[in-house]
N, CA, C and O of each residue as an XYZ file, in Angstrom:
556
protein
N      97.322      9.194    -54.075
C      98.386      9.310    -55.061
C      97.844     10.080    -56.269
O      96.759      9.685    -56.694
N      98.415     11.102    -56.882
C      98.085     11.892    -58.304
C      98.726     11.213    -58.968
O      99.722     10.500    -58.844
N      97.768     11.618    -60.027
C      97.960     10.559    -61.525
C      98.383     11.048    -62.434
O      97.436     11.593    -63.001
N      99.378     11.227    -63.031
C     100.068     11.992    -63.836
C      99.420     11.710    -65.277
O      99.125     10.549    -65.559
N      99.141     12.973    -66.398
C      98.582     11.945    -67.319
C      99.108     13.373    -68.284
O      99.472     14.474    -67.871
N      98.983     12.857    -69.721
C      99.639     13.932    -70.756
C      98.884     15.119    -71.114
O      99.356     15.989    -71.846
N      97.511     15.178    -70.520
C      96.674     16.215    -70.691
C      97.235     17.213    -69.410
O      96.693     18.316    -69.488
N      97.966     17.131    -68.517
C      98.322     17.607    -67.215
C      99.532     18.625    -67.905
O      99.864     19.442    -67.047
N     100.125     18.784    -68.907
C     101.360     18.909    -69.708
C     100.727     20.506    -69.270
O      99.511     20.636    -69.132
N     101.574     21.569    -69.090
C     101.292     23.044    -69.055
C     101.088     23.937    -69.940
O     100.659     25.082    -69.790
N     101.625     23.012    -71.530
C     101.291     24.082    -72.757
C     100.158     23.131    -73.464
O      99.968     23.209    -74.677
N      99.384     22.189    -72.600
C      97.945     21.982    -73.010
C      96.563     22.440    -72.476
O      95.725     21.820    -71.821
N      96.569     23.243    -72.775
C      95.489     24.308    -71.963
C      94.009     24.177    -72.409
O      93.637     24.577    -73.512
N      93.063     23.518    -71.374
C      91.473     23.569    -72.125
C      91.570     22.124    -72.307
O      90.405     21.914    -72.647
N      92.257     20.723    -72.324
C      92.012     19.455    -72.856
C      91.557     18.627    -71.748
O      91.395     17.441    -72.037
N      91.252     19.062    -70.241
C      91.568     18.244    -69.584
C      89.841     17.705    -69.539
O      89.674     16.956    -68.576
N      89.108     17.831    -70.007
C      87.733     17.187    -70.251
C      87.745     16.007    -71.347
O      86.752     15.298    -71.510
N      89.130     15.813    -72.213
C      89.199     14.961    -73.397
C      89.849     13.758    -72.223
O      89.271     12.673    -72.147
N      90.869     13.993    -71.483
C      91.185     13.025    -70.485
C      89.726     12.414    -69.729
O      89.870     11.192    -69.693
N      88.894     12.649    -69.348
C      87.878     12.396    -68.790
C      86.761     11.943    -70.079
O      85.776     11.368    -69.616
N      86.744     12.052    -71.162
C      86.010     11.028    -71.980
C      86.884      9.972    -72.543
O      86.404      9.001    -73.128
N      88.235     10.152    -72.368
C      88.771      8.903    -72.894
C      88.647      7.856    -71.977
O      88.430      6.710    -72.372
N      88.766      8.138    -70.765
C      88.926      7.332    -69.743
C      87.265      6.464    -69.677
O      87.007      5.362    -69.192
N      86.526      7.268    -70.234
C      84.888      6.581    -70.232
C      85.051      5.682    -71.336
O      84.485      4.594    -71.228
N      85.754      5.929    -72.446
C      85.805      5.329    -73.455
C      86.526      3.620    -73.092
O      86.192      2.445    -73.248
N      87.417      4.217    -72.660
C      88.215      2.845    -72.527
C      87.677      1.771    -71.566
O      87.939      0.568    -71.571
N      86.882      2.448    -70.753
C      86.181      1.701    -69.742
C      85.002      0.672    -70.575
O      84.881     -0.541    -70.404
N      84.113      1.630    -71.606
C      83.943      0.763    -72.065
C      84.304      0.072    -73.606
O      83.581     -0.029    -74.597
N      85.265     -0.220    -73.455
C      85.533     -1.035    -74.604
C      85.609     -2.069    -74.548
O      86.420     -2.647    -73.825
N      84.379     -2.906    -75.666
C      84.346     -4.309    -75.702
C      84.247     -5.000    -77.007
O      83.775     -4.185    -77.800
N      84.432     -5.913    -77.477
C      84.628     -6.490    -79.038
C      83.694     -6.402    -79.492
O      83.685     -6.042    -80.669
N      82.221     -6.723    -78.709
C      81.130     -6.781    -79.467
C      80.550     -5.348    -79.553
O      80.836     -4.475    -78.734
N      79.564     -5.134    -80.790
C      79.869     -5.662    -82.251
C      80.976     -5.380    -82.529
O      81.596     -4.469    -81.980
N      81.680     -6.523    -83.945
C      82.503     -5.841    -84.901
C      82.826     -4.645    -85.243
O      81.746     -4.110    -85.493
N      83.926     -3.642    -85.464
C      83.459     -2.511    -86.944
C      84.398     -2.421    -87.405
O      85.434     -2.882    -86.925
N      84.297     -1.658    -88.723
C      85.405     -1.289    -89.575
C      85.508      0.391    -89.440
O      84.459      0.980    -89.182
N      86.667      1.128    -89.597
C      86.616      2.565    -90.299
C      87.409      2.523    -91.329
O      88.391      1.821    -91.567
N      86.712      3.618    -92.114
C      87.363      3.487    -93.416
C      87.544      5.609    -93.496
O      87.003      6.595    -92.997
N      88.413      5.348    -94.252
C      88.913      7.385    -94.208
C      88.625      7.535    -95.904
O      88.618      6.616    -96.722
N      88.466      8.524    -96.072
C      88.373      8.820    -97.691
C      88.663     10.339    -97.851
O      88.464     11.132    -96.932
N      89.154     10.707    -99.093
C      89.049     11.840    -99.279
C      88.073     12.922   -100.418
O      88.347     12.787   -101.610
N      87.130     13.809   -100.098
C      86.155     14.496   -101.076
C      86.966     15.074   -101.944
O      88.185     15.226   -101.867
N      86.177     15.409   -102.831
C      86.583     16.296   -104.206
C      86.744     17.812   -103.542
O      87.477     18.562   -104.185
N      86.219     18.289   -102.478
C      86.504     19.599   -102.530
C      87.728     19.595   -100.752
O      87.629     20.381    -99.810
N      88.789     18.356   -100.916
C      89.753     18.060    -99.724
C      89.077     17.816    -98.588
O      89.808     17.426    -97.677
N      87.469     17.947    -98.215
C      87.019     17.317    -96.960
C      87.705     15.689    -96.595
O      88.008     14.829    -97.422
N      87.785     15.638    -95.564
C      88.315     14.370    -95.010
C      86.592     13.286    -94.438
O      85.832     13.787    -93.609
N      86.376     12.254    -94.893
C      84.925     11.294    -95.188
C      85.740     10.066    -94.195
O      86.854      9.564    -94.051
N      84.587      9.999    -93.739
C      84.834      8.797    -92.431
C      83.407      8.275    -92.633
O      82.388      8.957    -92.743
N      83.559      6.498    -92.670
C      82.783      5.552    -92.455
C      82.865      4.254    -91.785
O      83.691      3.352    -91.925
N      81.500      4.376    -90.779
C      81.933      3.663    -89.758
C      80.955      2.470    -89.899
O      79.757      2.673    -89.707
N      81.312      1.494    -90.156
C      80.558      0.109    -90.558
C      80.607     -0.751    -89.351
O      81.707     -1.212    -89.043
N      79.230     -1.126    -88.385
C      79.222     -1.715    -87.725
C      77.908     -2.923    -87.700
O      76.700     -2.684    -87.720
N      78.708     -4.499    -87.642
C      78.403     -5.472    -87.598
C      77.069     -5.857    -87.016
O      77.204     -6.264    -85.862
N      75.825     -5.859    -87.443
C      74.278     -5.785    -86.402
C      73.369     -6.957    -86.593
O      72.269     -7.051    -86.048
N      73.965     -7.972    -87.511
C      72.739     -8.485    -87.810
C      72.035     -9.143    -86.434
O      72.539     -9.456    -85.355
N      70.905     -9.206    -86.839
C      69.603     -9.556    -86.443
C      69.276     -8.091    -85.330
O      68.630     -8.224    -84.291
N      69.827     -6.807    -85.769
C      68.817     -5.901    -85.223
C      67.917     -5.469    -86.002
O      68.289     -5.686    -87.156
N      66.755     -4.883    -85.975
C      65.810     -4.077    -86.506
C      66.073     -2.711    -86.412
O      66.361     -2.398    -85.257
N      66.079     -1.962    -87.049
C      66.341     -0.306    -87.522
C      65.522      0.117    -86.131
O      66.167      1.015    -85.590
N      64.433     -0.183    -85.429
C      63.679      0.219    -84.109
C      64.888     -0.088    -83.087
O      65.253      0.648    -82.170
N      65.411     -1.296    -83.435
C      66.710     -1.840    -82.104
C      67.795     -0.842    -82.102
O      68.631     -0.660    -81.216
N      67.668     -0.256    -83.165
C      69.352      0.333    -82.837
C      68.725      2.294    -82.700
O      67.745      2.929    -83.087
N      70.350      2.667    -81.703
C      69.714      4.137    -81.648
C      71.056      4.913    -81.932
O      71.989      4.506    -81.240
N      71.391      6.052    -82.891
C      72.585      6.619    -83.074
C      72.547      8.039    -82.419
O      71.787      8.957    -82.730
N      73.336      8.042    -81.630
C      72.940      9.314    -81.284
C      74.288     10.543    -81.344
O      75.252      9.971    -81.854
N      74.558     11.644    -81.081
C      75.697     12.665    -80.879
C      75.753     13.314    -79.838
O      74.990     14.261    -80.029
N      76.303     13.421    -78.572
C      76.448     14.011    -77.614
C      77.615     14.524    -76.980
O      78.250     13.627    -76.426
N      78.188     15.815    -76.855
C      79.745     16.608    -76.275
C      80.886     15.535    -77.175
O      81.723     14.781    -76.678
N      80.603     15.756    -78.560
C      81.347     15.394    -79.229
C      81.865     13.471    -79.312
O      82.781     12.764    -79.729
N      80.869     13.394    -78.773
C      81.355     11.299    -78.547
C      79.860     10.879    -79.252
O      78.736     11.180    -78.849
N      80.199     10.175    -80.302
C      79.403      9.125    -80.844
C      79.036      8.102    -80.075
O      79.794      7.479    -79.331
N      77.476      7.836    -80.287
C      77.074      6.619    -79.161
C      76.077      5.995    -79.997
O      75.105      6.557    -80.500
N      76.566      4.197    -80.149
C      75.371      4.014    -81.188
C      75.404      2.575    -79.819
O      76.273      1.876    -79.297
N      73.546      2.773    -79.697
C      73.406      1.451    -78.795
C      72.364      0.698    -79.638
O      71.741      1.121    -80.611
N      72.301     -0.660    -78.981
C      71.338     -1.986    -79.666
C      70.730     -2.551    -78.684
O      71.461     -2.855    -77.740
N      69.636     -2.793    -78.590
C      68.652     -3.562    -77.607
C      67.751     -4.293    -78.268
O      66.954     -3.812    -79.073
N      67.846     -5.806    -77.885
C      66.928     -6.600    -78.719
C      66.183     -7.218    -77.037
O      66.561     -7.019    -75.883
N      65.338     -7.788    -77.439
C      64.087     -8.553    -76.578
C      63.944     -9.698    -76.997
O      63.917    -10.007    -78.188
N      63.818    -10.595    -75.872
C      64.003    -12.110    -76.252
C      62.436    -12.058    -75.951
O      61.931    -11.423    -75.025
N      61.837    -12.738    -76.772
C      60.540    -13.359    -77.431
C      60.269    -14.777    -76.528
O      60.780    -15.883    -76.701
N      59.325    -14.368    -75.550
C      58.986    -15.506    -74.438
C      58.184    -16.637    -75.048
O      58.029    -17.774    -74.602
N      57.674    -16.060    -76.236
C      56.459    -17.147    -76.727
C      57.365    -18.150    -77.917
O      56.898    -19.109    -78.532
N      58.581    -17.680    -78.001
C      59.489    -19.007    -78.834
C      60.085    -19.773    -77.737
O      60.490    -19.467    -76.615
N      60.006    -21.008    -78.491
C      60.474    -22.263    -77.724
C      61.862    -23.338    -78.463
O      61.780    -24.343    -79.169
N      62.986    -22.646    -77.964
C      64.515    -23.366    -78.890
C      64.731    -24.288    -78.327
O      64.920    -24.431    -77.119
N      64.726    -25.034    -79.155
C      66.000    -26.586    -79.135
C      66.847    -26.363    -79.357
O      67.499    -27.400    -79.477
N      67.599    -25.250    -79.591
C      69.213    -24.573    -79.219
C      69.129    -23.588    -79.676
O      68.597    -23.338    -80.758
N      69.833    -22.552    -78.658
C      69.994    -21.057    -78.660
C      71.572    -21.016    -79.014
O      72.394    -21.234    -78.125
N      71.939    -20.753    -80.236
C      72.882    -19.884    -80.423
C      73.388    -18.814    -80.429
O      74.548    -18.475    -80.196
N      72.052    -17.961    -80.844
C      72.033    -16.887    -81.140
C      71.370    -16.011    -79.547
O      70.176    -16.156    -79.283
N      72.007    -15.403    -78.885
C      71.563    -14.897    -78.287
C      71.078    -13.427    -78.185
O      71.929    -12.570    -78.418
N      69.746    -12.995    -77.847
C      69.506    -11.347    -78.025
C      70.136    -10.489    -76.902
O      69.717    -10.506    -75.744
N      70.813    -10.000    -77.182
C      71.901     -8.917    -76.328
C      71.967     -7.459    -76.892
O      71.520     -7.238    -78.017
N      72.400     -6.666    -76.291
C      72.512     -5.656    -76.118
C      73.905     -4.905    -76.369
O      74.900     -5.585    -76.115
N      74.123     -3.583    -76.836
C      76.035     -3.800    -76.837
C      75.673     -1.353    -76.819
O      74.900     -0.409    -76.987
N      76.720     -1.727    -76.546
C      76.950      0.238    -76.697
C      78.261      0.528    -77.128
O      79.144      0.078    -76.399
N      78.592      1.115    -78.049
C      79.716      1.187    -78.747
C      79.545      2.762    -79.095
O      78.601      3.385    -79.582
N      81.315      3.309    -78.485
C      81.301      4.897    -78.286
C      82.395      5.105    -78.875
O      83.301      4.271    -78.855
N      82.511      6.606    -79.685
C      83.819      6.911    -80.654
C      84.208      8.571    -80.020
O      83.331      9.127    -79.358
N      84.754      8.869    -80.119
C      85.222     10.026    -79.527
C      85.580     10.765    -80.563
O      86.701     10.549    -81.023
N      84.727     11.821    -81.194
C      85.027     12.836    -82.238
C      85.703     14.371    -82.196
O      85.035     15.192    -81.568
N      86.471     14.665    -82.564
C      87.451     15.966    -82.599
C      86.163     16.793    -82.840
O      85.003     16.390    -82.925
N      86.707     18.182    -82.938
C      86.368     19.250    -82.979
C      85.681     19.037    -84.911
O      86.260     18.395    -85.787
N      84.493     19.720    -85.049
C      84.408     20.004    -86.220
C      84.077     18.782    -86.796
O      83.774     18.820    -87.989
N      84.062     17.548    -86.145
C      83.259     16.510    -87.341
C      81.809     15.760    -87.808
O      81.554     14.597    -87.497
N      80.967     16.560    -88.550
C      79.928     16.154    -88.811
C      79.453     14.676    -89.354
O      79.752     14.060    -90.377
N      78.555     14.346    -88.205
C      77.796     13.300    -88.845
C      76.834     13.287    -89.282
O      75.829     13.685    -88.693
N      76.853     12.637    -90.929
C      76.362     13.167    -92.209
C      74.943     12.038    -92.004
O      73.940     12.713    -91.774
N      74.674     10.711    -92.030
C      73.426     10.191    -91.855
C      74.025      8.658    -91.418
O      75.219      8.511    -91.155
N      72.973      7.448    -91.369
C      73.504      6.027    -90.809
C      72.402      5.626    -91.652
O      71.325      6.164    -91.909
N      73.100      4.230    -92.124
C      71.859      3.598    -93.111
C      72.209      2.394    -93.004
O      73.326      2.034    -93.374
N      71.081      1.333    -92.339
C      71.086     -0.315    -92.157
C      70.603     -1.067    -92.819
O      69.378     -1.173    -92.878
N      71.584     -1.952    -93.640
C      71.710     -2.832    -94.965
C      72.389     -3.642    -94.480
O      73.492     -3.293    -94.059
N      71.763     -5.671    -94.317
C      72.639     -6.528    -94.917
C      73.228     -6.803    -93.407
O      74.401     -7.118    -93.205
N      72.463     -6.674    -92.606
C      73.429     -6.255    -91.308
C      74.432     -5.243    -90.663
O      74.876     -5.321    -89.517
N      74.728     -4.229    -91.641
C      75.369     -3.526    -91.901
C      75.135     -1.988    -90.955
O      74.022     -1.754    -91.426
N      75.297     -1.194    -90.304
C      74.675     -0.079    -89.940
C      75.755      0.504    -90.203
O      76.729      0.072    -89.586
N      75.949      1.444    -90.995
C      76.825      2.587    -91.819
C      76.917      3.819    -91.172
O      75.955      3.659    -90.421
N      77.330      4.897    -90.898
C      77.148      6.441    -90.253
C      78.428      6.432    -90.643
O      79.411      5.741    -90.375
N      78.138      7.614    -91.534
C      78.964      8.269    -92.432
C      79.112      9.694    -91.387
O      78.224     10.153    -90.669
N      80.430     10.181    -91.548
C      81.183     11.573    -90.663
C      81.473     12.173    -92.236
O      81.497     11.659    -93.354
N      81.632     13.231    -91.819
C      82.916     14.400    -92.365
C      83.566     15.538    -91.974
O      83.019     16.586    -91.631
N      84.687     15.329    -92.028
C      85.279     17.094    -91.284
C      85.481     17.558    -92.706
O      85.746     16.834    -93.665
N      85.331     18.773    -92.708
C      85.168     20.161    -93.244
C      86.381     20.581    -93.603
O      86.961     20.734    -92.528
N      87.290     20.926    -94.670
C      88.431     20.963    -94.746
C      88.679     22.334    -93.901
O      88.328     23.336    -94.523
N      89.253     22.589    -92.515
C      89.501     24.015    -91.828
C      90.335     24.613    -92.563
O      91.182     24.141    -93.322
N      90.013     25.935    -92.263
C      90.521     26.936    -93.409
C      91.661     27.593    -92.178
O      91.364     27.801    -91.002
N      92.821     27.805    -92.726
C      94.257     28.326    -91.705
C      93.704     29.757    -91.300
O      93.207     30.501    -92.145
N      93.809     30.074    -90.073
C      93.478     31.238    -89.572
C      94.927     31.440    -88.883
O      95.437     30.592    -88.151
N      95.449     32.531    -89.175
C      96.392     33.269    -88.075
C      96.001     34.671    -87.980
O      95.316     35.324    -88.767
N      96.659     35.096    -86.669
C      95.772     36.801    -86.680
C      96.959     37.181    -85.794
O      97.448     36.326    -85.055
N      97.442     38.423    -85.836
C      98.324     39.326    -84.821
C      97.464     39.598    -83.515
O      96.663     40.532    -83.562
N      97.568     38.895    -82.425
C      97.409     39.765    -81.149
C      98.276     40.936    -80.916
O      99.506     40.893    -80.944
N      97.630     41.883    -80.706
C      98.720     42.851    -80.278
C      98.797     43.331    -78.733
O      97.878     43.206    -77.923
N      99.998     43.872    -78.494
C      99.465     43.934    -77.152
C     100.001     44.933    -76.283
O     101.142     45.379    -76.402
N      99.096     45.321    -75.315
C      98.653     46.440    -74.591
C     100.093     46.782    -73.656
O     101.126     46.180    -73.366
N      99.582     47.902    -73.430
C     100.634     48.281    -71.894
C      99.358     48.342    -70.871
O      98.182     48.322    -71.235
N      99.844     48.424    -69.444
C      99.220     48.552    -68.459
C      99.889     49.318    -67.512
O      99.367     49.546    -66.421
């Protein structure tokens, strides 16, 4: 059976690789960690994105941010410590991968871990309007 999907549309030409990371995306989506986004706007109309995600008890070594074909990937790996001995585990050391899917053109500016806090700040670039006359040929 074909799967009809809105990237399939005939005056969307070139998107059908965004259908194929969303579909990774959604696959994995899971609650853990928390986050917030927050949008802002710069003094010179850039559009500021901050992405606040929930970490405590990682170490700045545990966590890894990385940028790859436009999808944000920030993962966490902690190691459970064989030589402690609990009389109750609440807290368990786990692992989590949490992925954002970024448009065209949006830079990520740095990530800074405070308080539990791991921050990675974006910005898109205010695009400047381009139109141009194709003109066109005989054959």
């Amino acid at each position: 059976m074909t799967r009809i999907s809105v990237f399939s549309a005939p005056f969307l030409l070139g998107f059908d690789s965004f259908e194929e990371r969303i579909d990774r995306l959604a696959r994995s989506a899971d609650g853990y960690p928390p986050y917030n986004i927050e949008r802002s706007q710069t003094a010179d109309g850039a559009e500021r994105f901050l992405i606040s995600i929930a970490v405590a008890g990682f170490a700045q070594a545990d966590l890894e941010v990385m940028v790859e074909d436009n999808q944000l990937q920030v993962r966490g790996k902690q190691e459970d410590d064989p030589s402690r001995d609990y009389l109750h585990r609440g807290i368990a050391a786990r692992q989590f991968q949490r992925s954002f899917l970024l448009a065209d053109g949006m830079e990520v500016k740095d990530a800074t871990l405070g308080h539990g806090m791991l921050v990675i700040s974006l910005e898109r670039p205010q695009a400047a309007k381009i139109a141009r006359k194709i003109d066109i040929r005989s054959v």
